[in-house]
N, C-alpha and C positions, 0 to 999 in steps of 0.2 A: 134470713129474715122471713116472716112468715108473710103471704100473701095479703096484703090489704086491696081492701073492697070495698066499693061505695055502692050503696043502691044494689046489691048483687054483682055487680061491673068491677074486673081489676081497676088498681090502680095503675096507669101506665107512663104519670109523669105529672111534676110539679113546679112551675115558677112560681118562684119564694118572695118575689120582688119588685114583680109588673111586667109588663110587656118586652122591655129591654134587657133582660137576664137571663142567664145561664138556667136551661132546664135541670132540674132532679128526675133523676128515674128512679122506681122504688126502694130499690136497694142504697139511696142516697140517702131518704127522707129523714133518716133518722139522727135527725140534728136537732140543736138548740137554735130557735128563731130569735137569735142575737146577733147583730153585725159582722162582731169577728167568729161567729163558729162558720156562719151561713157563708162568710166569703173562706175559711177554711176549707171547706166544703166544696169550694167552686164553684159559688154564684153570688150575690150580691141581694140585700135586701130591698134595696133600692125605695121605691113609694111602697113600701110592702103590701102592695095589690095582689095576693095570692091565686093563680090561675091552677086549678085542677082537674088533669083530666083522666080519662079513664079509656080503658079499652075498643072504646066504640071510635074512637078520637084516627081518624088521618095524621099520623104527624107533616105529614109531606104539607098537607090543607092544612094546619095550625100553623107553620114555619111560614109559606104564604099567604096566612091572614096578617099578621106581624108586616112581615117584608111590604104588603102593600100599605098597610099604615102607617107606615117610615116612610114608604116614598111616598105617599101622599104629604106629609108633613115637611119632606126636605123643599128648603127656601128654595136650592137650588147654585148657591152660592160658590159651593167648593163642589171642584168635579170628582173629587173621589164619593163623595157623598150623592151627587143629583143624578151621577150615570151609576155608579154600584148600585148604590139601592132599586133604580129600572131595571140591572139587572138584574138582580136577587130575585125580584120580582118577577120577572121574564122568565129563567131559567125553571123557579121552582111552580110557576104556571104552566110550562111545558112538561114538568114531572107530573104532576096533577092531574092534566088531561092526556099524555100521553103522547108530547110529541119532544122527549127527549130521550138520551141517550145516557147508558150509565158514567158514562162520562163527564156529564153534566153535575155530578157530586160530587166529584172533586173541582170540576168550575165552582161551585157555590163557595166553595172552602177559600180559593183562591181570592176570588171577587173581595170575599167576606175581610182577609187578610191585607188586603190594599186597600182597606178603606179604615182598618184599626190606625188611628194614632195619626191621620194625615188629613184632617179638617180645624176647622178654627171652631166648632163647637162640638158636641158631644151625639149629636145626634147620628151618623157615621158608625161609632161605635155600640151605639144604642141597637141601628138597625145589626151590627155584624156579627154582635155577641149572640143573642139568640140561635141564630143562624148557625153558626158555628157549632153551637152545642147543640141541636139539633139534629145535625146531620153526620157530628159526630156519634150520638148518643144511638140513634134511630137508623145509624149508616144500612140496615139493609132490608128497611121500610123507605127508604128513598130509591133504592137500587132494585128493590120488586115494580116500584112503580115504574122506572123506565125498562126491564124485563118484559114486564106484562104491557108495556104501551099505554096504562092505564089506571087509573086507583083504585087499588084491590079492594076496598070499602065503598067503592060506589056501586051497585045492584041497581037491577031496575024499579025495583022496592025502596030503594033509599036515596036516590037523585035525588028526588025533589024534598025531601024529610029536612028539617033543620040539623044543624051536628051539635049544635052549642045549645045547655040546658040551665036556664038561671033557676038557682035553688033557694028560694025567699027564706 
């Protein structure tokens, strides 16, 4: 598949579907945006709120923008959902700034796993899927950050810089 580019910037990943779904990497993208190809495909269209990102993109900081927006949202009701998701949270905030260990990537996986399929609403799943594919997809862009103690995309140049670019 030939390299796609937005703005000059690789492509480096696609949800097809909103915030709750399986990411695309590029080499996925090349599907029909219908129900059954896009879950063939291994994600789900879901509100089809398509998020696109590009090469500039943290995935470890995208997977914990997510994570903490499920756990801000979980009621709190069912404890695989009100403590997984803090963890998810926790965990991929300690890849991020640098205070985890590669180990912690396959915790994320784990966490993400006990929380598939064992709550009374969907939200659980919402926060684990993403995650999952994530850290599957991106497994050693997760494992440089706890490597490095730090997010190889943050410079002194770029801390304070926005990551997320809306395109009207």
């Amino acid at each position: 598949m030939p390299t796609v580019e937005i703005d000059g910037r690789k492509l480096k990943g696609v949800i097809p579907g909103g915030a709750s779904m399986p990411v695309f990497t590029p080499d996925e993208i090349d599907v029909a945006m219908d129900m059954d190809s896009v879950q063939k495909a291994g994600s789900f269209l879901g509100s089809a709120g398509i998020m696109v990102m590009d090469d500039s993109v943290c995935m470890v900081w995208a997977t914990l923008t997510l994570a903490h927006f499920f756990h801000h949202e979980s009621c709190g009701q069912c404890t695989p959902c009100r403590e997984g998701t803090g963890w998810l949270e926790n965990v991929l905030h300690g890849l991020e700034e640098g205070h985890a260990s590669v180990k912690d990537v396959d915790l994320l996986l784990n966490i993400a796993s006990n929380m598939m399929g064992n709550t009374i609403c969907a939200l659980a799943d919402a926060a684990a899927m993403p995650v999952r594919a994530f850290v599957t997809k991106y497994r050693a862009e997760f494992e440089e950050h706890a490597r490095l103690g730090r997010c190889p995309f943050k410079t002194p140049a770029t801390v304070s810089e926005p990551r997320v670019h809306a395109h009207a």
